[in-house]
N, C-alpha and C positions, 0 to 999 in steps of 0.2 A: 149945271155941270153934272156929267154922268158919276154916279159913284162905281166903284169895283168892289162885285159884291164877291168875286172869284181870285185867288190869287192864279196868273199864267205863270205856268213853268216849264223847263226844257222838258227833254223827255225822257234825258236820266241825268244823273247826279253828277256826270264828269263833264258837262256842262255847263254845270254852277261853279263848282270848285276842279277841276278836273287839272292833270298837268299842261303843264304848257312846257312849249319848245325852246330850250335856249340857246340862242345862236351866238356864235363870236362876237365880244363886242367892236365897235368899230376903231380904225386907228384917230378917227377925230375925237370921239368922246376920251380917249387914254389921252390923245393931246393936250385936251382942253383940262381934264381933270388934273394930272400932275406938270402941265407947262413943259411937254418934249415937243422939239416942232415935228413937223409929219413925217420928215424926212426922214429922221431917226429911229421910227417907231416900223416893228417886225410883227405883223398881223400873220398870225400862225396859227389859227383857230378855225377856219373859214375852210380850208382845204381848196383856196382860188389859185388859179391859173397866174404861174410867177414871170407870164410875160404877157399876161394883159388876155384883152379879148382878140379875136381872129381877126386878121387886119382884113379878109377877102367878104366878114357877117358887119365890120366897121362900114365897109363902104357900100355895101348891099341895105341894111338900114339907115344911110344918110341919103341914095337913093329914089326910096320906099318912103320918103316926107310926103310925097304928092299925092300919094295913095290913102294919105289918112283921114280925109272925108267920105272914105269908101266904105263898106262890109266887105271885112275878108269871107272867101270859102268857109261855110260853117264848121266844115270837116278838117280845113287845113290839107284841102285835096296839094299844093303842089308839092308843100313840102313834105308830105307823106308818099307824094312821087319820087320826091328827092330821096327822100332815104330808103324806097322801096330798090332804086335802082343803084342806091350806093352798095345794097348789104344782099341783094341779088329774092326781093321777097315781094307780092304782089301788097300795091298800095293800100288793099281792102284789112287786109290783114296789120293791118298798122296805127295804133290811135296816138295823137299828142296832146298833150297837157304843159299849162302853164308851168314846167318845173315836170321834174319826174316826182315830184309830192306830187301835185295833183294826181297824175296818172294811178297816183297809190291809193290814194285815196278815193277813187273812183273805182279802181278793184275793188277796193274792201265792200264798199255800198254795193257794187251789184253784184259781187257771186257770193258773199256770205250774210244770214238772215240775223236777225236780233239774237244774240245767245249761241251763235255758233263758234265754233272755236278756230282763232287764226293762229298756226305754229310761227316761233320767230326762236334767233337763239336770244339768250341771256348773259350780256347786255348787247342790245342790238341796236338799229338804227332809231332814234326812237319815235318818229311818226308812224311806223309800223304799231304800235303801241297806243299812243295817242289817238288815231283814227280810230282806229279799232274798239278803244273807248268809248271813245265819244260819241260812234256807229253803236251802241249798245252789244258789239260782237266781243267773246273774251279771246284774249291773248293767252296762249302758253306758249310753253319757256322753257324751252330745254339752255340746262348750265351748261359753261363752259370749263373747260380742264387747264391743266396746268398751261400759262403762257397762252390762253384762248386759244387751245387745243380743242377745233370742233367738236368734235366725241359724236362722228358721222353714226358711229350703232348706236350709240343713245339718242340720236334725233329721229334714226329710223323706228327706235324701236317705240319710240313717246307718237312718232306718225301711225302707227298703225296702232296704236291704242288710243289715238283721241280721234281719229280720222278727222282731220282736221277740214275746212273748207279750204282754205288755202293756207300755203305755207313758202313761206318766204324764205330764201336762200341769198345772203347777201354776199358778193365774189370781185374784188379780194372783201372780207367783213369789214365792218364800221362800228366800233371803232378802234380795233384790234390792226388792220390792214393785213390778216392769216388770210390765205388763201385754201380753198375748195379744191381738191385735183378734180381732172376730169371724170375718174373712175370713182371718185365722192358724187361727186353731182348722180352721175349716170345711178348709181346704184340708190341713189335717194329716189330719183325719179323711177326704177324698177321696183322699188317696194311699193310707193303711193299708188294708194287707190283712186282709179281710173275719176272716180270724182271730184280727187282732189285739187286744186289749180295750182301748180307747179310756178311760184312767182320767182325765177332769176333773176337776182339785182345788180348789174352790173355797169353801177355810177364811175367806181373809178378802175374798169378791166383796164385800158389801155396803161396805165403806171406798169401791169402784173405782167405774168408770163403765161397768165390763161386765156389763149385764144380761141378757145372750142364752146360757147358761149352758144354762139346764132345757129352752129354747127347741130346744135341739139334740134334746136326745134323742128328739124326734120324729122327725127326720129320718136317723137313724144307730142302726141294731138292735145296734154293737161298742161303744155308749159309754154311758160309769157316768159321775155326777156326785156329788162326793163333798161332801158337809158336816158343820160343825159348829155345836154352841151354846157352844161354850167362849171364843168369841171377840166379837162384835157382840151375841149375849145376855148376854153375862157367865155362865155357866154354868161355866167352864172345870173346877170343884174337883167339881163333877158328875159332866162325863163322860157327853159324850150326843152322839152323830155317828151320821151315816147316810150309805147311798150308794144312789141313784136312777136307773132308768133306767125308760126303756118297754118294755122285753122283758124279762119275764120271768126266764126262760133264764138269765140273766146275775145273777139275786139268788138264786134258787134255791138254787144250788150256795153259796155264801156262809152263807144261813140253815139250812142242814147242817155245814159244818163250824166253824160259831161254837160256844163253850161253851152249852150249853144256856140256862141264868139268866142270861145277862151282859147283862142288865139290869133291876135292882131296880127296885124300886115305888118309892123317892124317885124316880130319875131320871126311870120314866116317867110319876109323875106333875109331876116338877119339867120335863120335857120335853114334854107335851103342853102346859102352860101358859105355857112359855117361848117357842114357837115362834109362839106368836100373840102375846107383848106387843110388837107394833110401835111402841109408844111408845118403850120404851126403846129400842129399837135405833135407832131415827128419834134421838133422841137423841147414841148414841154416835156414831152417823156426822156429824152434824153438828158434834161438837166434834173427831172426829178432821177433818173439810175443814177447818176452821179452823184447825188448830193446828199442819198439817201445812205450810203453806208458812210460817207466821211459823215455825218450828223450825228449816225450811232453809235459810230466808234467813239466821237469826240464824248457824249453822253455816258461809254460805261469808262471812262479813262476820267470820272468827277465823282468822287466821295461821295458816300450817299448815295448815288442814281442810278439806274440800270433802262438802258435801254430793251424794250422787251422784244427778243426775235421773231423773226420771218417775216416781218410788215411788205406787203407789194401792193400798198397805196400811196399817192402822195403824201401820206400824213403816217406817224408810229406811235407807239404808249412810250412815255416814261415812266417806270416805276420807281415811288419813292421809298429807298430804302431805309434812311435814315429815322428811326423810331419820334426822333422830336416836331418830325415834319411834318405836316400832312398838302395833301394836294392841294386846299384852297389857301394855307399859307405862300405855299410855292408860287401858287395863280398872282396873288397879289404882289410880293416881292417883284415877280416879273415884271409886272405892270409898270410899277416905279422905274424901273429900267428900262421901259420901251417897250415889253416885246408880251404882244400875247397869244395865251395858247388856250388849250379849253380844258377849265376846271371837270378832271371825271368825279366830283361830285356831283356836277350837276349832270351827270349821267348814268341813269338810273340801272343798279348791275353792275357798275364799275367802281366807284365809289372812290374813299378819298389817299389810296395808294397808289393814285396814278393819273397823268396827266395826257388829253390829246396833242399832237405837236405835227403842224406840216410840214413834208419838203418844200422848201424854195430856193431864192438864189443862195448865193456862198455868203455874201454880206449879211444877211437874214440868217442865217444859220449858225455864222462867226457870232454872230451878237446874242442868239439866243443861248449858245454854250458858255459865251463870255458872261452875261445874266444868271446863267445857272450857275458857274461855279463857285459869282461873288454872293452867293445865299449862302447864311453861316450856320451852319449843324450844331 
């Protein structure tokens, strides 16, 4: 039997013990833990589509079963068709990734080197953060202000002093739901140095009232715009993102160091058909503008809590006001009652005076304020 005369190890230390992502927990596990049946339980952590997935990307991947002893296009050539022709941009300039995590994390590996600096705000999305780790590249941090109040001159001005490799702009934020105006964006991308990769994140634009998103990348050869269908399509258990610009140059490099196949013939044919059903999405957005000021209001009208303004995401902070409280008391209370949301303790920058919380239906929404109010101060 060989002995090991060498210990192997990763190649840096966020590796070993590094953070990890934590994502909503699921409404089966809250079932099963405190005995609510499913029905009752308000999954408000996730930021998923509150009417399911696309019923035109359902019937496009039950289809697409026949196809599954195949190799899909390495490239994901049609569905990069698809969407080259939805959003009016040539297919070359277009890459897809399992998730628009992956697509992020294929930015970070090929435009920045071991030790280069990625700008993000503070607290942001956080595989921005994680990758970037774990890639041996550092993360900086521009804070946030009052009610994650961007502080667009404080980002510009930390950009032009760390010159960063790429710097991520996340539109509306995550986990804040504050929105980016157009003349914030523009003037970020007027400062950044011509080097710099200009990454626009824009998972949940269609909730917001910012549509000038795609519009840019005609005007700025450093900037990628990144999306998903996991969110306003309902796709999310798919796994279907991309990122888009008008230069070339800038996806290339991406569609070389992706895994060859990563991505299958469900997705791309659950993703060509998902990215045109505008009904549903016309849909989802209309119940989340609906639902999302009766949610907020009902939040600062409960002792203790404060919903915190200007969210145009599916999802808002709760701030806990109440001094006896803290966020991951609040996490679990809820739990007991059905309904969960995401502890911002476990998200790093945010900490434990405030809670993530999505829009959904009204019944969802009814129960999560109803849960909130029976927690005793």
């Amino acid at each position: 039997m060989l002995q090991a005369t060498h210990r192997v190890v990763p190649s840096n230390a966020h590796l070993v013990d590094g953070e990890v992502y934590v994502p909503g927990l699921s409404a089966e596990y809250v079932s099963e833990k405190y005995g609510i049946p499913l029905c009752d339980i308000s999954k408000l952590a996730s930021a998923e589509n509150p009417h399911g997935a696309s019923p035109k990307a359902l019937a496009a991947v039950a289809a697409a079963h026949s196809r599954l002893s195949l190799y899909p296009n390495w490239t994901a050539q049609t569905l990069r068709e698809a969407i080259a022709e939805k959003y009016g941009f040539d297919p070359e300039a277009i890459v897809c990734g399992s998730g628009e995590t992956e697509v992020i994390s294929m930015m970070i590996r090929a435009f920045a080197k071991p030790d280069d600096p990625v700008l993000m705000h503070a607290p942001c999305f956080p595989l921005y953060r994680i990758y970037s780790n774990c890639e041996g590249r550092k993360p900086v941090y521009v804070p946030m202000g009052k009610d994650f109040d961007p502080q667009v001159d404080l980002y510009i001005d930390t950009m032009k002093r760390t010159k960063p490799k790429i710097a991520f702009m996340t539109n509306p934020h995550n986990p804040s739901g504050r929105l980016l105006s157009e003349a914030d964006v523009r003037a970020i991308c007027e400062a950044a140095d011509p080097s710099t990769l200009l990454a626009l994140d824009e998972a949940y634009v269609h909730y917001s009232s910012a549509k000038f998103g795609l519009d840019l990348l005609r005007d700025y050869d450093n900037l990628v715009v990144l999306r998903t269908l996991s969110k306003a399509f309902g796709l999310a258990g798919l796994r279907v993102g991309f990122a888009i610009s008008s230069n070339e140059a800038l996806i290339r490099p991406m569609r070389l160091i992706k895994p060859t196949w990563n991505m299958g013939q469900l997705q791309i044919a659950g993703g060509i058909a998902g990215i045109n059903d505008d009904e549903h999405v016309n849909r989802a957005v209309a119940t989340i503008q609906e639902m999302r000021p009766y949610v907020m209001k009902g939040v600062d009208a409960i002792e203790g809590f404060r919903a915190v303004p200007g969210a145009e995401a599916n999802f808002f902070l709760t701030e806990i006001l109440a001094p006896e409280l803290d966020s991951t008391r609040v996490f679990n209370e809820l739990l007991k009652r059905g309904v969960i949301v995401k502890d911002g303790s476990d998200i790093e920058g945010l900490g434990s005076r405030y809670m993530r919380v999505d829009v959904n239906l009204k019944t969802h929404m009814d129960r999560f304020l109803s849960a909130l109010s029976d927690i005793k101060i």
